[in-house]
Structure formats: structure tokens, C-alpha cells
SERO-4910 file (N, C-alpha, C, O; in steps of 0.05 Angstrom, whole numbers):
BEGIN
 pado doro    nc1    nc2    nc3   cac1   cac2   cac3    cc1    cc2    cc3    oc1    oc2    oc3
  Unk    A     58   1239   -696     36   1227   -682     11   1231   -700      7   1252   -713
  Unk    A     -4   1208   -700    -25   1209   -714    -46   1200   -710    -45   1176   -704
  Unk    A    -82   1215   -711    -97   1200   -702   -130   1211   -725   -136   1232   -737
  Unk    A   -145   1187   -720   -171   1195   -738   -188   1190   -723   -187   1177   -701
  Unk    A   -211   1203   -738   -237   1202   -720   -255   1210   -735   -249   1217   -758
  Unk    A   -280   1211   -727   -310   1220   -732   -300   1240   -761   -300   1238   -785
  Unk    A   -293   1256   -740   -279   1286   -746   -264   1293   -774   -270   1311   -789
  Unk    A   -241   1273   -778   -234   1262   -790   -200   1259   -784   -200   1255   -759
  Unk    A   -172   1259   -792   -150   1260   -781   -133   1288   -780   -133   1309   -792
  Unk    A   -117   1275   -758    -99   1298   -745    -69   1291   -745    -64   1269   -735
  Unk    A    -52   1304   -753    -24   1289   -743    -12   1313   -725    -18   1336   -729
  Unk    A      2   1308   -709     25   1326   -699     53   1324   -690     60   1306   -676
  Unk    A     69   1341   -699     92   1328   -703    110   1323   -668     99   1333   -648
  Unk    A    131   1309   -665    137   1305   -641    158   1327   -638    162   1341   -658
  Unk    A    174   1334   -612    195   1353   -614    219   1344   -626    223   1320   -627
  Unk    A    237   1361   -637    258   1352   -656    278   1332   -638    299   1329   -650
  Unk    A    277   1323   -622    296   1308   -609    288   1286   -617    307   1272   -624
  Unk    A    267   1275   -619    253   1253   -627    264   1242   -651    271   1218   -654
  Unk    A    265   1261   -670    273   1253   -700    297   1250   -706    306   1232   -720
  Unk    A    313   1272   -691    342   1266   -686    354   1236   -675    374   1225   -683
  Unk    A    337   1228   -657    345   1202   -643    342   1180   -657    353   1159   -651
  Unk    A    322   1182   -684    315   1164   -701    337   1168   -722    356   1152   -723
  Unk    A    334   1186   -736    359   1191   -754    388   1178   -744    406   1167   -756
  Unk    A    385   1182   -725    418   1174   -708    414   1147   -700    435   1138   -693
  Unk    A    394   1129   -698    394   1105   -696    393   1088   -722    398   1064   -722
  Unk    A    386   1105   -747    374   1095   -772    406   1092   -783    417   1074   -795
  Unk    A    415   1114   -776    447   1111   -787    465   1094   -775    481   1082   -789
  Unk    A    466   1091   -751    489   1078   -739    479   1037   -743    496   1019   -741
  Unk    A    450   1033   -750    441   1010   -755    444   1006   -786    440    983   -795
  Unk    A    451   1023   -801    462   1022   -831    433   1022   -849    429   1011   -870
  Unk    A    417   1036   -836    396   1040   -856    394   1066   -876    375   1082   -876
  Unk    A    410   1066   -890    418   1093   -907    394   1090   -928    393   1112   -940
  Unk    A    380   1079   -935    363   1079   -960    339   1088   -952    330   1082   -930
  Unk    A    322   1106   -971    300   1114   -948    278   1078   -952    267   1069   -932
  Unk    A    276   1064   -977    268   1030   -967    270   1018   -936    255   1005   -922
  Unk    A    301   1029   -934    317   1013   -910    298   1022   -881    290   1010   -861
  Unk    A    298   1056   -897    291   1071   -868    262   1065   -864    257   1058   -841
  Unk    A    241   1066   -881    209   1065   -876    211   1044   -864    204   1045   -840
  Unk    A    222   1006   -878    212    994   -873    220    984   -846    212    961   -842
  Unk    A    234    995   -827    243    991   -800    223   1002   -775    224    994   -752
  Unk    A    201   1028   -790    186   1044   -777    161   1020   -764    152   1001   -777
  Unk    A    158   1023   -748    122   1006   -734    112   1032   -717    123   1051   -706
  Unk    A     81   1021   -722     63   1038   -720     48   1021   -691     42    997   -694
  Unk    A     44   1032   -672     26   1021   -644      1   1019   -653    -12   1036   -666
  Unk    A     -8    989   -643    -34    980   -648    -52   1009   -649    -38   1028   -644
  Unk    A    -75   1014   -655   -100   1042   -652   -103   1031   -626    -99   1009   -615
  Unk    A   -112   1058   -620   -128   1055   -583   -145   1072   -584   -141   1096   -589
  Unk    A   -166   1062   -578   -189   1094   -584   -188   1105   -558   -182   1095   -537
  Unk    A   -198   1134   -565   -194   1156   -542   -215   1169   -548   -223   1167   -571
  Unk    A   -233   1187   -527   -240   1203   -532   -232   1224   -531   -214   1231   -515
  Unk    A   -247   1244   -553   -239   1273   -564   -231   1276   -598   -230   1258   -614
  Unk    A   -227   1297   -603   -220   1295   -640   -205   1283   -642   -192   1274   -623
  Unk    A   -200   1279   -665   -177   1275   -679   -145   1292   -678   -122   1286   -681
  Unk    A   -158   1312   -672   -137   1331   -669   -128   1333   -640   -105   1338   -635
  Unk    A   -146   1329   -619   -146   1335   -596   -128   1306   -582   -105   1307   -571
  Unk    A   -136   1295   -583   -122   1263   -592    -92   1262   -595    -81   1255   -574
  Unk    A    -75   1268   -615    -63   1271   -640    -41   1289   -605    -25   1279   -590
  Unk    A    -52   1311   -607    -36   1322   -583    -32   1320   -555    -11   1324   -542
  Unk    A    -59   1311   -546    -52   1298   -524    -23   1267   -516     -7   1261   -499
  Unk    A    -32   1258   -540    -19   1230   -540     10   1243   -547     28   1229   -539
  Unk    A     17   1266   -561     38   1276   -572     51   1292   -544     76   1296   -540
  Unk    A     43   1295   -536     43   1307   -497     56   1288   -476     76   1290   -461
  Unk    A     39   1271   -482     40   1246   -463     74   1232   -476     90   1224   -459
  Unk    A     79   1231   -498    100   1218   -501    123   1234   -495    141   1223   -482
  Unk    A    125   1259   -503    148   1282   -496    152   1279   -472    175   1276   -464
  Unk    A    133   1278   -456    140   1277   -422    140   1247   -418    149   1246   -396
  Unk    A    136   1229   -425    147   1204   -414    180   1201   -427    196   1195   -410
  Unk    A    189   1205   -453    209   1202   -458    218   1230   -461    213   1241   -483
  Unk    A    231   1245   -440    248   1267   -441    274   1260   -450    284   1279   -462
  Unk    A    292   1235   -449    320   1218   -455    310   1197   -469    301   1176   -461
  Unk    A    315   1207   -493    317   1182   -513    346   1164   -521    366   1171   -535
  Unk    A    340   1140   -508    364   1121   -511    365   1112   -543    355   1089   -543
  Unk    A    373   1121   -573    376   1116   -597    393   1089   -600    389   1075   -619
  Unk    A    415   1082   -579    427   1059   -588    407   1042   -567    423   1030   -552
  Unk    A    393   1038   -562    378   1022   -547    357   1008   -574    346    986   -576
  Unk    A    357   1032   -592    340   1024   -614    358   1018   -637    346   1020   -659
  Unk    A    379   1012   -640    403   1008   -655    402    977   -653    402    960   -670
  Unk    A    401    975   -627    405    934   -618    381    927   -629    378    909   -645
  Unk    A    360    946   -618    331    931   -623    331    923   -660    322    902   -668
  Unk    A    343    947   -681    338    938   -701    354    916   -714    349    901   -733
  Unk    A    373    918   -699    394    896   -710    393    862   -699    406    843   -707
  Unk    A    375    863   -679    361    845   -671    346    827   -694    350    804   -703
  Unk    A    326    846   -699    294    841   -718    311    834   -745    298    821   -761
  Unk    A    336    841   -751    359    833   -776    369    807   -776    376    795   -796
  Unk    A    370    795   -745    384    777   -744    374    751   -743    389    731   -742
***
């Protein structure tokens, strides 16, 4: 997660389930190259918030852990093989 400001930027990382579910979707969609793998990544429009950069960065990093407690990875497997097709 990542965010800038005034302040200047903040990132924070998500919990390891998160990355796991990507890794495991990056592989089963055949993106073995890290080319393959960046260029599949999208980034959500900016949304400004108030608070730092840092303060920001975690909240929003908060907010996603608890909205996605079950991450569906083959849900994102179709989605990339979709955007392939």
C-alpha cells in the first residue's frame, strides 16, 4: 500500500496472505517472468484522504485486511486470463 502527501510518501506492506494469493494467482495464470508478473499489476485510481502520508498508507492498509479476510486467487486467475484474451 502506498500513499503521498504534503508530508511526503509512505508505503505499508499488506499481511502475507495477500502476497501469497498473488504469487499463487501469478503462477497458475502462467506468469513466471517477473515482465510477465509487473506488467499484470494495476494500481487504483489516487483518492485523496486526509492525514499523512503515512497515516493514510495504514489506514487504507487496515481497511483492506478487514474487507478481504478470504482472498479468492483463482477469481484473479480468470480475471487475468480474461485481459489475455
Amino acid at each position: 500500500m502506498r500513499a503521498r502527501g504534503e508530508g511526503g510518501r509512505a508505503s505499508v506492506q499488506l499481511p502475507e496472505r495477500f502476497q501469497e494469493a498473488i504469487d499463487q494467482a501469478a503462477m497458475a495464470a502462467g506468469l513466471i517472468g517477473s515482465d510477465d508478473y509487473t506488467a499484470a499489476l494495476h494500481w487504483s485510481e489516487a483518492v485523496e484522504r486526509d492525514g499523512t502520508a503515512k497515516s493514510v498508507a495504514a489506514a487504507v492498509a487496515a481497511e483492506l485486511d478487514q474487507q478481504y479476510v478470504t482472498l479468492d486467487w483463482r477469481a484473479t486467475v480468470a480475471s487475468l486470463r480474461n485481459e489475455g484474451a
